[in-house]
N, C-alpha and C positions, 0 to 999 in steps of 0.2 A: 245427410241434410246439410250440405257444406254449404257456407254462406248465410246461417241458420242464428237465428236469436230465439232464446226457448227461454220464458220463466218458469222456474221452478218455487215452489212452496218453501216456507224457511225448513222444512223437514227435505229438499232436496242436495243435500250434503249429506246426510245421514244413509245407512243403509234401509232399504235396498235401491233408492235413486242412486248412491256413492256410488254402487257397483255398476251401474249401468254407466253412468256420467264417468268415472276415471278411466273408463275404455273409450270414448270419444274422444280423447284427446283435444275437450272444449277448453277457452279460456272461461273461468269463472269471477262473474263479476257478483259481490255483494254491495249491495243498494239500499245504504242504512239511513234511518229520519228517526226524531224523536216518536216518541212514544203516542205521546198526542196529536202530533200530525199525521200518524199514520190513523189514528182512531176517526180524524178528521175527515177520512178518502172512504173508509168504511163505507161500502155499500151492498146493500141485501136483494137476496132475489127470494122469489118463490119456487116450488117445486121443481114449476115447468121452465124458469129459468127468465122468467122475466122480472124485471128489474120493480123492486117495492121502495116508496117513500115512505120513510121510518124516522122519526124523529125519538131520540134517546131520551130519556127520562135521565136522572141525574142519577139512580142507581145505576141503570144500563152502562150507563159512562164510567162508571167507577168500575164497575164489573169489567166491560170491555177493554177499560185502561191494563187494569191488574191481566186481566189473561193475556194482553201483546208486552207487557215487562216482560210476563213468566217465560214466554215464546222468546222473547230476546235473549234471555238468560240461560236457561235451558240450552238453546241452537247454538249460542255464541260461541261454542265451541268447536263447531264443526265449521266455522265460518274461515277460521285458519286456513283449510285447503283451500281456498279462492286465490288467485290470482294478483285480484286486485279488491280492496275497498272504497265505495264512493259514496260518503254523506251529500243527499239531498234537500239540507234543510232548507226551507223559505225559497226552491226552485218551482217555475212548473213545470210541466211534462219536455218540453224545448230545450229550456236551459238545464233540467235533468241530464237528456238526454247527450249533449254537448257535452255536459261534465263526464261521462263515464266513456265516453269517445277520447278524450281525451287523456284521461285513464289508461284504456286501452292504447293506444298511440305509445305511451312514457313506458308503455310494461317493456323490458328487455329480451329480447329476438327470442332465446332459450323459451319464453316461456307464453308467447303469444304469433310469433312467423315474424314478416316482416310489417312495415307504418299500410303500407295497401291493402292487404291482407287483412291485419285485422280490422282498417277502416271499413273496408268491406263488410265486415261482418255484423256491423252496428247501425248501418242504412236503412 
């Protein structure tokens, strides 16, 4: 899948994704925001996959907050193996995007090819 952008789950560092992902020879970019903005983008589906408006009650929120700290905490340690780290805070999806391009861009040859190369892979 060369030329290829793939998210992975914050459980994609860990085995058994590790295992698959350290034989690709991917750069790995982690893509960090607080805790409540991330709770902010939170969006639900149904079964069959279609998209539900869900308004959080202020337990739900608290609930939701607490289980993406636990998930940050938890992963943060397998977040080492990446490449690169890019906090997204107060970006939208554009200037997200730009920042981790950029990112890539600054990583040193050893561990990304060369500035084409990887910009390619971020398009």
């Amino acid at each position: 899948m060369k030329d290829s952008v793939i998210a992975l789950p914050q459980s994609g560092l860990t085995a058994p994704y590790w295992n698959v992902v350290k034989g690709a020879r991917a750069i790995l970019v982690v893509v960090e925001d607080k805790p409540i903005n991330i709770l902010d983008r939170i969006v639900f589906f149904d079964n069959d996959g279609r998209l539900i408006h869900k308004e959080l009650t202020s337990a739900e929120r608290q609930h939701y907050l607490h289980e993406i700290k636990e998930d940050m905490r938890f992963f943060g340690r397998s977040y080492a193996k990446a490449n690169a780290r890019v906090n997204i805070e107060g970006l939208g999806p554009g200037e997200a995007a730009k920042k981790i391009k950029l990112a890539l861009d600054s990583l040193p040859e050893h561990q990304g090819g060369d500035a084409r190369t990887r910009a390619s892979r971020v398009r």
